[in-house]
N, C-alpha and C positions, 0 to 999 in steps of 0.2 A: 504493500500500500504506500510504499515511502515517494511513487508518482504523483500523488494526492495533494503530501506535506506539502510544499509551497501552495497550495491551492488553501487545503487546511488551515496555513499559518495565517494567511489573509484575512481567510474569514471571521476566524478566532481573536485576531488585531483588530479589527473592526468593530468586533462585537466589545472588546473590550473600552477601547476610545468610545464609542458611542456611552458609553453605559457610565464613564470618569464624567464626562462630558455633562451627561443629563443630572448627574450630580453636584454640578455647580463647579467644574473646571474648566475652563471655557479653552485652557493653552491645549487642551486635549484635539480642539477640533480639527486643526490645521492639517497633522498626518490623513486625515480624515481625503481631505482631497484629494490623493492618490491612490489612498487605499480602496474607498468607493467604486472607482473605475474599474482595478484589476478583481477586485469580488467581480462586479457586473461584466467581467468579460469569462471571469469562467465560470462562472453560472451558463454565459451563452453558450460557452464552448462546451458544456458537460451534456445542453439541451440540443443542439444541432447533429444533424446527420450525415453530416458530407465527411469530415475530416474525422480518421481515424484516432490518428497523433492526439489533436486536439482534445478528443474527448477522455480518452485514457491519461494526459497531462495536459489540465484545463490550461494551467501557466505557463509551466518551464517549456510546451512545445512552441510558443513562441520566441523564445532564445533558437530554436532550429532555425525558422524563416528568416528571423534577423541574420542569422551566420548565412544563411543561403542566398540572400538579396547581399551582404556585403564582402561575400565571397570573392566575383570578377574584381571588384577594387582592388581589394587585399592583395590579390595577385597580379595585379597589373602594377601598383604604383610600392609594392613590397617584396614582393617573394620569384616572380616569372624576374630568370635572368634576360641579359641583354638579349639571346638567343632563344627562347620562348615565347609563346603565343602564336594563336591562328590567325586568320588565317596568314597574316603579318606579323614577326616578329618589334619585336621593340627597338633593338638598334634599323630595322630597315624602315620601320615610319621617324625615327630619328634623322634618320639619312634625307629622309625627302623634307620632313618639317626642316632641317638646316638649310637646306638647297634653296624651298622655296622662301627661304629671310634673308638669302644670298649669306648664309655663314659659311665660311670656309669648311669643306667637308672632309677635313684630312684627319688622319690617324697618326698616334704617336707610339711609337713601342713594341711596332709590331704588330704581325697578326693575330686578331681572336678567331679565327677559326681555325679548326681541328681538320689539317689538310691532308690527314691520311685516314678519314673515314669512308667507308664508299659513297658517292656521288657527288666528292669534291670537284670542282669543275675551274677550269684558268685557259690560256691562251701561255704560248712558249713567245718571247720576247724577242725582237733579232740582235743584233749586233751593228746592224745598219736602219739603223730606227729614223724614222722620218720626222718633220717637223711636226709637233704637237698643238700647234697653234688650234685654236675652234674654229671648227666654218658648220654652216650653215649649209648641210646633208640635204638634197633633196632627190625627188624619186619623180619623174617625169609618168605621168596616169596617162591613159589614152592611147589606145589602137588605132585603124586605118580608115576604120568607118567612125572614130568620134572626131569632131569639127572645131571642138574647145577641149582640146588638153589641159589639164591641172599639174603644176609642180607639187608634191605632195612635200611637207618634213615628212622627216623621219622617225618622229615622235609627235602622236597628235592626240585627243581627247579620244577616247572610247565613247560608245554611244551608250547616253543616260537621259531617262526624257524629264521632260519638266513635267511634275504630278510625282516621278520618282522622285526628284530632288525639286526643293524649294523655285521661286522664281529669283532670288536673287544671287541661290548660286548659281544660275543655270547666268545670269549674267555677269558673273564674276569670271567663270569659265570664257564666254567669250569675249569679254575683256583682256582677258589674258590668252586669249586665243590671236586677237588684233595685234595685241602689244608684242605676243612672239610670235605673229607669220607663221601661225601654222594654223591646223583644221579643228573645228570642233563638231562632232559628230551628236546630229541633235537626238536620237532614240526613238523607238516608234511614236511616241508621243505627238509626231506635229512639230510644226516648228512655231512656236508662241511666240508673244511682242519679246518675251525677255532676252530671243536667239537674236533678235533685231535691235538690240539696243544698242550696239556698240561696233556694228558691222564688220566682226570677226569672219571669217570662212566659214561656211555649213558643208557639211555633207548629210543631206536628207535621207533619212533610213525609213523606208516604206515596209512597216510590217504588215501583218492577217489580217489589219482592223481598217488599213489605210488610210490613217488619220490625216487628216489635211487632203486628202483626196479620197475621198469617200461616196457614195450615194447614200441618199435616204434609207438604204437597207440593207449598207455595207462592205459594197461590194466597191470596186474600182471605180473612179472617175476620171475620166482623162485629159476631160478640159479643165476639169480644178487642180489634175498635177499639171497641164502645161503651163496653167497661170502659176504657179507658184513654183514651179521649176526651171521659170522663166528668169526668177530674181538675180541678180547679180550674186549677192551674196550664198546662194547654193552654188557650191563649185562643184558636187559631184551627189549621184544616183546609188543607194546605196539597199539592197533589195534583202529585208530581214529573212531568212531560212528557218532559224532557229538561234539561241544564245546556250551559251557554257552554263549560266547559272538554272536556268531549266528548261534542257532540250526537249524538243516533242512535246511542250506544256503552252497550252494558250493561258487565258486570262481573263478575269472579269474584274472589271474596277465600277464598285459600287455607286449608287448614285449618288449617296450625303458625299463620297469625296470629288463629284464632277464638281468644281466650282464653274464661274461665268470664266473664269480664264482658263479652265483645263478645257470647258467646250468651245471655246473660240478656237483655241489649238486644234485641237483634234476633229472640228468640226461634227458634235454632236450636239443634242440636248443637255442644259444644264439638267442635272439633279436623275438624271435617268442614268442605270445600269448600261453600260457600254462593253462586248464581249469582242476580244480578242479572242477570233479563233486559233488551233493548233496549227490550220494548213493554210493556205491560200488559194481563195476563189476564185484567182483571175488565170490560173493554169492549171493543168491537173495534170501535166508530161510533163520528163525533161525536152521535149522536142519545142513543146507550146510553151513552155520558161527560155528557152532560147529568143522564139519570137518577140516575147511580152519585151524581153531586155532590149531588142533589137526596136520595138515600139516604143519604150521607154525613153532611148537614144533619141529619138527621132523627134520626138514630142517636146523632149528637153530642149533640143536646139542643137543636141549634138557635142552634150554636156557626157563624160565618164559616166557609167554606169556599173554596179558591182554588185555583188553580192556578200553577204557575210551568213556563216553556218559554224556549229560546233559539227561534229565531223560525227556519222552517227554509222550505218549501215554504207559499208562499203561500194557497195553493188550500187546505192542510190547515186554517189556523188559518178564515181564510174560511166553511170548512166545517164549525166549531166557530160561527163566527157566527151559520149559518145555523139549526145547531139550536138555540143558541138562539132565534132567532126562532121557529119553529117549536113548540119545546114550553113556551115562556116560563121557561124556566127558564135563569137566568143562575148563573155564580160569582159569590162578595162580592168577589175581587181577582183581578188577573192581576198574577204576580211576571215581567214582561221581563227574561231574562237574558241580557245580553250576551255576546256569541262571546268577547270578550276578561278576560271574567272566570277566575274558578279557582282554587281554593286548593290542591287539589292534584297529582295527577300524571296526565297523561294523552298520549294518543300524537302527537308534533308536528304531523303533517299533522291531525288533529281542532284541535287543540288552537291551530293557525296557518290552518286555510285552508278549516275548516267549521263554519258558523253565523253568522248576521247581526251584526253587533256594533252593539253597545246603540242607539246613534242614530240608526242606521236602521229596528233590528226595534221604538223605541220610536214612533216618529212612525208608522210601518205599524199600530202594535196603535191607537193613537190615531186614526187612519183610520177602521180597522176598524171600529170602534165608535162613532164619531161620523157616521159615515158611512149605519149601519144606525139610529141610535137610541138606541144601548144605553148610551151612556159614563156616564151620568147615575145606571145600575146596575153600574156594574162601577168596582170602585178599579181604581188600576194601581200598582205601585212597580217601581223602576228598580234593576236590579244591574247592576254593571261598572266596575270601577274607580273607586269613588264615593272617593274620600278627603279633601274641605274642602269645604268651604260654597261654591265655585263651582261645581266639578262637580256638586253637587248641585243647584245654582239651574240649571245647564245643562240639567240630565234634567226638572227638576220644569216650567221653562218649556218644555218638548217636549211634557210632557202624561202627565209621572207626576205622582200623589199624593203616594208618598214615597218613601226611598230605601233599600237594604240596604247592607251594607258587608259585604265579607270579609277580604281581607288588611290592610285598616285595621286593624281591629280585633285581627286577628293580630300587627301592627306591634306594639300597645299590647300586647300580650303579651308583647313581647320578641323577635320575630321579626326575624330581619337578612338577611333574603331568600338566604339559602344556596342554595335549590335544590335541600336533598336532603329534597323532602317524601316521596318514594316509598323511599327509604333506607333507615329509619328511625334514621337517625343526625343527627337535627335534631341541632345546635348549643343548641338554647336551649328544648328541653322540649316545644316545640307540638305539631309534628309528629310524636310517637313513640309508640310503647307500649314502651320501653325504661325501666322503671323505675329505673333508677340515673338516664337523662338527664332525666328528667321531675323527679327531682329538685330540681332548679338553678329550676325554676319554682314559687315560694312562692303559693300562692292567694292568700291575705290583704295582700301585695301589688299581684299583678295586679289582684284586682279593681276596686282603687277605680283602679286604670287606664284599662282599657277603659272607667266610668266617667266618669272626665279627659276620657276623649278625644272621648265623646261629649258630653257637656254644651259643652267648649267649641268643639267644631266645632258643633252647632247652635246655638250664641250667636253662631257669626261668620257663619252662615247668616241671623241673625235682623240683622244690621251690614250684611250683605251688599244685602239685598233693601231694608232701612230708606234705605239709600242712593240709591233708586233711587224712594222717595217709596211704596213701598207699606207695610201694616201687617202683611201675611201672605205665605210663601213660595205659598201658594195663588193670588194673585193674578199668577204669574209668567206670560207667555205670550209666544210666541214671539219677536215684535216687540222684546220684552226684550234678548235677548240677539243682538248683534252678531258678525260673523265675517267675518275679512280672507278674502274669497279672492281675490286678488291683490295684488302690493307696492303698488296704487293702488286697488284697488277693494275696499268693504266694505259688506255685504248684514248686513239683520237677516234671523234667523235663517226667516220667514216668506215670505222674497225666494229663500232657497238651498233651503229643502224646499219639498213642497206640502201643504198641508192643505186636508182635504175639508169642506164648509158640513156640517152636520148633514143625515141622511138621504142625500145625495147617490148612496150603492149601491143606496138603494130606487128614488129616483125616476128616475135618472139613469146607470145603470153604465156606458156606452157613452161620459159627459164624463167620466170620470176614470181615472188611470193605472194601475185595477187590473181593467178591464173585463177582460182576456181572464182574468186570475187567480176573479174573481169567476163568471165561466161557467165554468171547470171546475170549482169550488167543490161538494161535494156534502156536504148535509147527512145521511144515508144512508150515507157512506163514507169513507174516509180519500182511496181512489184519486183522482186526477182525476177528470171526466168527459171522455170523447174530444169 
């Protein structure tokens, strides 16, 4: 029964102060107002039927919730070393919060990582090392059928829409989108007043729901994308498939969170439930997804247009391949999203145990198309956890062009990775449409942040690869980059994956590891073929 005693000692305390009290002590009352409360809370908790804890330890199970609500603290700002935590550790949001205040981001003393663990990863340095100086990496978008080529960075915002994140970081973003000459990629969301504020670079990403170009019931409109894909500030077409953080998952965003500003964006009904479907109604082949992009082009003005996918069923992407070959008509970029990407909330098993993660779905898409012929018309850029100038030199040497960033750039907003992106009780203004909390985030700060952060993460990009004796992050290739896979044994990175010779799926599909995925491959279908 000793579960009780605090519960007991309460009531017994009360009863006693009441009874000093009534007999003419009045100094008796005072404990009186504490003790009242916790009597009157396990009384409730002894009466209630939901919690088990509670009702066997009316009191002391509140000391549990307390330790469990100040648990993440504890361990964030006490106990989790420099090298702990999800899905960012603490020196790597250190790394970017210093970048983006422009603090010098050097190290003294040596290195903290443990470089004979497996999956230590570096680049061999030459002896003939080139000038280190920063330049401004760019990655030329655009095939033979697009009319307005894009110089792309090589670092640029990942797509996060406005409704996910606030409206004022969504203009802090491109504030510092402006301020550093590069893209910021507005998320299926629409492109709202707040992408417009500051006439940063758009790349408009048209998902399931086709926000901003929409009909009355859903589907595609094509004279409300040609009005709005007409704007100067969209420089490029960017065609959602699926995302890292929940592939094969549409969406419903309820109607109390449509405000007037999230239905001007997305061009729905304020206050009404708007459903993002899983697939897209405006093709239902890779043959008719070749046309749509090729109509897409066309409508734009002859603006890039691309696609971004976490990389799921082999056969499917394969079978995007294939029609391109077929009707020659390619995308200007494929955006590879990493399964371990995300900015914000989605269901753990998606979110933990569905969809390729970036360095495998990136060398597959680099197959893909070196394999058939095509790489030579198709850019690639890499999402997933991209946040310094290795990471990046890691994806670019696998056989991306260039890289996106999300929660980096969130970071440079002031993000302290709370976890309560689905909440809407962010901590620090990103994540919300809660106008009082968005307040605490100043645009006119933020943006020469995000800004920071990107200039000098590709300046340590441009130190990075300089050291390695080449003059452009373009010439990285796999050989480059080294990887412990044992405490004794280390493979360049050409040695641990395989890469396919050019052509090798035309002449050859039967010598390489995607023969049985390339026979069920239909360009005609999404399904397999038996």
């Amino acid at each position: 029964m000793s579960r009780y005693l605090p519960f007991a000692s309460v009531l017994l305390l009360t009863a006693v102060l009441l009874l000093a009290g009534h007999l003419g002590s009045p100094r008796f009352w005072w404990p009186l107002v504490l003790l009242v409360p916790l009597a009157g809370v396990g009384i409730w908790n002894l009466a209630q039927p939901t919690h088990s804890i509670m009702r066997l330890y009316p009191l002391s199970a509140h000391v549990r919730w307390f330790f469990e609500w100040l648990r993440p603290y504890m361990r964030e700002y006490l106990l989790d070393s420099d090298h702990e935590g999800r899905p960012f550790t603490h020196s790597q949001r250190r790394l970017v919060y210093q970048r983006s205040k422009d603090i010098e981001g050097v190290k003294s003393f040596g290195a903290d990582v443990d470089m004979y663990e497996p999956g230590f990863e570096w680049i061999n340095h030459s002896l003939h090392a080139v000038d280190d100086s920063p330049r401004d990496h760019r990655v030329l978008v655009g095939g033979a059928d697009c009319q307005r080529p894009y110089e792309a960075s090589v670092l640029n915002i990942s797509a996060m829409s406005f409704g996910s994140l606030s409206g004022r970081a969504i203009e802090a973003l491109n504030l510092g989108a402006k301020l550093g000459n590069f893209y910021h990629d507005t998320g299926e969301g629409g492109i709202s007043r707040h992408h417009h504020s500051h006439g940063g670079d758009l790349v408009w990403e048209i998902g399931t729901g086709y926000f901003g170009c929409r009909t009355r019931d859903g589907r595609f409109d094509a004279a409300a994308f040609a009005d709005r894909a007409a704007h100067d500030q969209v420089r490029m077409i960017e065609i959602k498939l699926s995302q890292g953080a929940k592939p094969g998952k549409g969406g419903m965003l309820p109607g109390s969170k449509v405000s007037r500003e999230i239905a001007e964006a997305r061009g729905v009904d304020m206050g009404r439930d708007v459903l993002s479907p899983a697939r897209h109604s405006a093709f239902s082949t890779p043959l008719e997804m070749m046309e749509w992009i090729a109509e897409l082009r066309r409508l734009s003005g002859g603006k890039p247009v691309g696609f971004k996918l976490c990389i799921g069923h082999r056969w499917e992407f394969l079978g995007l391949v294939k029609a391109m070959l077929q009707t020659g008509t390619t995308p200007d970029f494929i955006v590879v999203d990493g399964a371990e990407g995300g900015t914000g909330a989605a269901p753990a098993e998606l979110s933990n145990h569905v969809g390729t993660p970036l360095r495998e779905a990136l060398i597959f898409t680099q197959n893909a198309l070196v394999g058939t012929g095509l790489r030579d018309r198709v850019r690639v850029a890499a999402a997933g956890k991209i946040f310094d100038g290795h990471t990046m030199a890691a994806s670019l040497s696998l056989g991306a062009d260039w890289c996106n960033s999300g929660r980096a750039f969130m970071f440079a907003l002031g993000c302290v990775q709370t976890k309560k992106c689905q909440t809407d009780r962010c901590p620090t203004g990103v994540a919300t449409q809660d106008r009082l909390r968005q307040s605490g985030l100043v645009v006119s700060d933020k943006g020469p942040r995000v800004a920071n952060f990107h200039r000098n993460t590709v300046a340590a990009l441009s130190q990075y690869v300089a050291a390695a004796g080449l003059r452009s992050p373009s010439e990285l290739r796999p050989h480059h980059l080294r990887i412990r896979v044992g405490e004794t044994e280390v493979h360049s990175a050409d040695r641990v994956y395989e890469f396919l010779e050019p052509g090798a799926l035309i002449d050859a599909p039967e010598d390489t590891p995607y023969d049985r995925w390339w026979a069920m491959a239909d360009a005609s279908s999404f399904l397999p073929r038996s």
